[in-house]
C-alpha positions as CSV (number, residue, x, y, z in Angstrom):
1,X,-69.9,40.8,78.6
2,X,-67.9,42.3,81.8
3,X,-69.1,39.4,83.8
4,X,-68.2,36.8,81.9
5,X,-64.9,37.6,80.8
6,X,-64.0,38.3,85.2
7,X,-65.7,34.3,85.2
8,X,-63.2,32.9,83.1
9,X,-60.4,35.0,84.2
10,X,-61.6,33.3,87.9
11,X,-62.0,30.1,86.7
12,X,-58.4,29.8,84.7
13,X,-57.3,31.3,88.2
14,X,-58.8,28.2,89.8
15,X,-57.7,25.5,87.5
16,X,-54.4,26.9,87.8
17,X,-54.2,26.1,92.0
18,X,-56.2,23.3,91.7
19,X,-53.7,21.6,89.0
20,X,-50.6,22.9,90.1
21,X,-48.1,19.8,91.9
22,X,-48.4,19.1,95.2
23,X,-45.1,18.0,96.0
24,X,-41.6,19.6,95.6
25,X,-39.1,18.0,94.0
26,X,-36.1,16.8,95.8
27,X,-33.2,18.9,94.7
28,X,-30.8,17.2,92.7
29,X,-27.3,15.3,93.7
30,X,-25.5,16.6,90.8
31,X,-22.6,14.1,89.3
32,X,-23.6,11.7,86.2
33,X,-25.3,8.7,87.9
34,X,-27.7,7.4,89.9
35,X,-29.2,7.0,93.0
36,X,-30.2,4.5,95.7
37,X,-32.9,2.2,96.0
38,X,-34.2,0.0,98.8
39,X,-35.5,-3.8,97.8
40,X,-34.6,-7.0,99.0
41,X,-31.1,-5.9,101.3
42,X,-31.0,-10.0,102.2
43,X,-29.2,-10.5,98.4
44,X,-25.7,-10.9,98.5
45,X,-23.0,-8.6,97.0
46,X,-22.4,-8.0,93.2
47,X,-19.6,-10.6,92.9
48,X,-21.2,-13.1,94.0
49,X,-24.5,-12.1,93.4
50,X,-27.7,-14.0,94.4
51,X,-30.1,-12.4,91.9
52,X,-33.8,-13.1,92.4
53,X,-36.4,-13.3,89.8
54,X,-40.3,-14.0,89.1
55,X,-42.9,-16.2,89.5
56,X,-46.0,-17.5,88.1
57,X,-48.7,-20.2,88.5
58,X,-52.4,-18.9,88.5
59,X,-52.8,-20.9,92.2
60,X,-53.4,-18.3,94.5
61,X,-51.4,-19.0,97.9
62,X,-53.4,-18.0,101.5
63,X,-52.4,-14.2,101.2
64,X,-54.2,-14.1,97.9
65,X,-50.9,-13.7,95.3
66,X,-50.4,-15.9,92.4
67,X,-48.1,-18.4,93.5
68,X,-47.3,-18.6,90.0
69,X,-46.1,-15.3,89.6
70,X,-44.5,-15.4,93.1
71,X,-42.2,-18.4,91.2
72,X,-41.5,-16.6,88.1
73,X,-40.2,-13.6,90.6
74,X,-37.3,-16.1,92.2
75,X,-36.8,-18.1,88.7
76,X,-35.8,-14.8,87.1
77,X,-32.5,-13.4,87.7
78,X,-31.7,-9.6,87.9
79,X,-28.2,-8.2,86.0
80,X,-26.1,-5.6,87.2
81,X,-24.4,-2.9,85.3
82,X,-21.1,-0.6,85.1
83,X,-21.1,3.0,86.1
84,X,-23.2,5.4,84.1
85,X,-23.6,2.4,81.2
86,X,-26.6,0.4,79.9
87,X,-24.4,-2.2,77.7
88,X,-24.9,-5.8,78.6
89,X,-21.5,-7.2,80.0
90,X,-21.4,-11.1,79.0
91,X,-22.3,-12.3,82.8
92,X,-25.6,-10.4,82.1
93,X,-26.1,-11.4,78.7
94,X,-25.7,-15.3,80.2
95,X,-27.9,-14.7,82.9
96,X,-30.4,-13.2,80.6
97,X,-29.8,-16.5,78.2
98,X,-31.1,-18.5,81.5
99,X,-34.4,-16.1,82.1
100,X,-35.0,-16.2,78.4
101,X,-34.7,-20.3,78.8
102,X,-37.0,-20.5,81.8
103,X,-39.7,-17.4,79.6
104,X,-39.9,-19.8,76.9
105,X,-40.5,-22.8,79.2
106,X,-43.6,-20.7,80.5
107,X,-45.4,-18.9,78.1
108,X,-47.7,-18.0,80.1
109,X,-45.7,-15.3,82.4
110,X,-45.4,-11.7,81.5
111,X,-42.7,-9.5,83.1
112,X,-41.9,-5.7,84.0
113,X,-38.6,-4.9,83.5
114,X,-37.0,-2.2,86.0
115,X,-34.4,-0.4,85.8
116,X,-32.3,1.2,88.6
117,X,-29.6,3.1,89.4
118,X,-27.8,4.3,92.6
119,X,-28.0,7.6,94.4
120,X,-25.3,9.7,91.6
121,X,-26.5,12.3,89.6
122,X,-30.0,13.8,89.2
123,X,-33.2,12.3,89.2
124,X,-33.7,13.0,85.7
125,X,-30.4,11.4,84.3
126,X,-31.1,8.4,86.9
127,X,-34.3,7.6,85.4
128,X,-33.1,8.0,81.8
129,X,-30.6,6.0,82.3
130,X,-32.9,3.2,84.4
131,X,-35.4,3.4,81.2
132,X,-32.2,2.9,79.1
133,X,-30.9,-0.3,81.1
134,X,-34.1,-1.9,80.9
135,X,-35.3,-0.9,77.5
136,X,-31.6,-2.8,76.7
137,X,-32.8,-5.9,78.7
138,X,-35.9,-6.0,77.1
139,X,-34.1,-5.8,73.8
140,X,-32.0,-8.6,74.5
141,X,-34.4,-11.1,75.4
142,X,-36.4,-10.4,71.9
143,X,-33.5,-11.6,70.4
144,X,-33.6,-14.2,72.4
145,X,-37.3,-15.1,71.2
146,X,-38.9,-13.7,73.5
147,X,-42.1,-11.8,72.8
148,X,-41.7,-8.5,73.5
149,X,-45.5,-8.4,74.0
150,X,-45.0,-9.9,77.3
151,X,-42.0,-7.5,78.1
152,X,-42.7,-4.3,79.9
153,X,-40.3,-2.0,81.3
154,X,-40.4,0.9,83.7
155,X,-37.2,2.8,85.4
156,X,-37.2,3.3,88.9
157,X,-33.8,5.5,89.0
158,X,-32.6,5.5,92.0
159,X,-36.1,5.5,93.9
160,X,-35.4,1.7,95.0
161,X,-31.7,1.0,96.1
162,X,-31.0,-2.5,97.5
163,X,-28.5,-1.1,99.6
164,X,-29.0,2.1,100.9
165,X,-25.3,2.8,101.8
166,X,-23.3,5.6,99.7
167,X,-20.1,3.3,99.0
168,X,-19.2,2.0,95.8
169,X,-20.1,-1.5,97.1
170,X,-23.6,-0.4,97.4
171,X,-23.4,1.1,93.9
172,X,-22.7,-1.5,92.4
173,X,-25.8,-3.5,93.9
174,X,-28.0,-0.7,93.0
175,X,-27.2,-0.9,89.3
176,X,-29.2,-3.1,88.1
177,X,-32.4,-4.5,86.0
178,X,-34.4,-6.6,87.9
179,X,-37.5,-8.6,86.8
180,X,-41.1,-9.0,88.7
181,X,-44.7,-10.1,87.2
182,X,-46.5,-8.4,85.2
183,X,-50.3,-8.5,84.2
């Protein structure tokens, strides 16, 4: 009986290090908000923003994507949002309108749903409030008539800025939903 109980005393033992994470966490910003995430820097600034979108054909292009989906990724437009907020401002809501137009025009296309934030406050609040601004999105195009069956969403936080800087320009940028294909 002595030997088995030191066995499972050893084993928990090993288990424990052999589950425990391998990475530390990045110790938080503090503030309420979000932070920075790097994708395409080549878009222009929030006022006038160039927002790209998704793609999606089933033809396969020499580098092996979907051509289609590469074309549902620049049809679809990404919205940006206020500080520390997850409401739909009517410029979003119109460009959502559009997407929605161009989903029902292509049944066929399925889309993830990000949501990011830039570099204020923890990582925790940041991807809270990235699951929040896509989870919004996603709502918004249901009303719309859009599936939600080919809606996804996942929140980035502020893993993926578009503009790394730390000004409230770049802020802006990084506060956002933005659309690519999903499978």
């Amino acid at each position: 009986m002595k030997n088995w109980t030191g066995m499972f005393w050893l084993l928990l033992v090993v288990l424990t290090l052999a589950l425990a994470p391998g990475c530390a966490k990045k110790p938080a910003t503090g503030g309420n908000e979000e932070q920075p995430v790097v994708t395409n820097v080549s878009d222009k600034d929030v006022s006038g923003v160039d927002q790209s979108g998704m793609s999606g054909s089933g033809v396969t292009d020499r580098t092996g994507q979907d051509a289609g989906l590469q074309a549902a990724s620049a049809a679809l437009n990404r919205i940006h949002f206020a500080f520390d907020q997850f409401s739909l401002s009517g410029e979003a809501r119109r460009t959502l309108t559009a997407n929605a137009d161009y989903l029902r025009a292509n049944p066929g296309i399925k889309v993830k749903i990000e949501g990011h934030c830039d570099e204020r406050g923890s990582d925790e609040y940041n991807l809270a409030l990235g699951e929040r601004r896509a989870q919004a999105t996603k709502d918004y195009l249901a009303s719309l008539g859009i599936s939600s069956s080919r809606l996804m969403t996942i929140s980035y936080g502020e893993e993926k800025p578009l503009d790394p800087a730390s000004n409230e320009a770049a802020w802006a940028k990084n506060r956002r939903a933005e659309f690519s294909p999903a499978r």
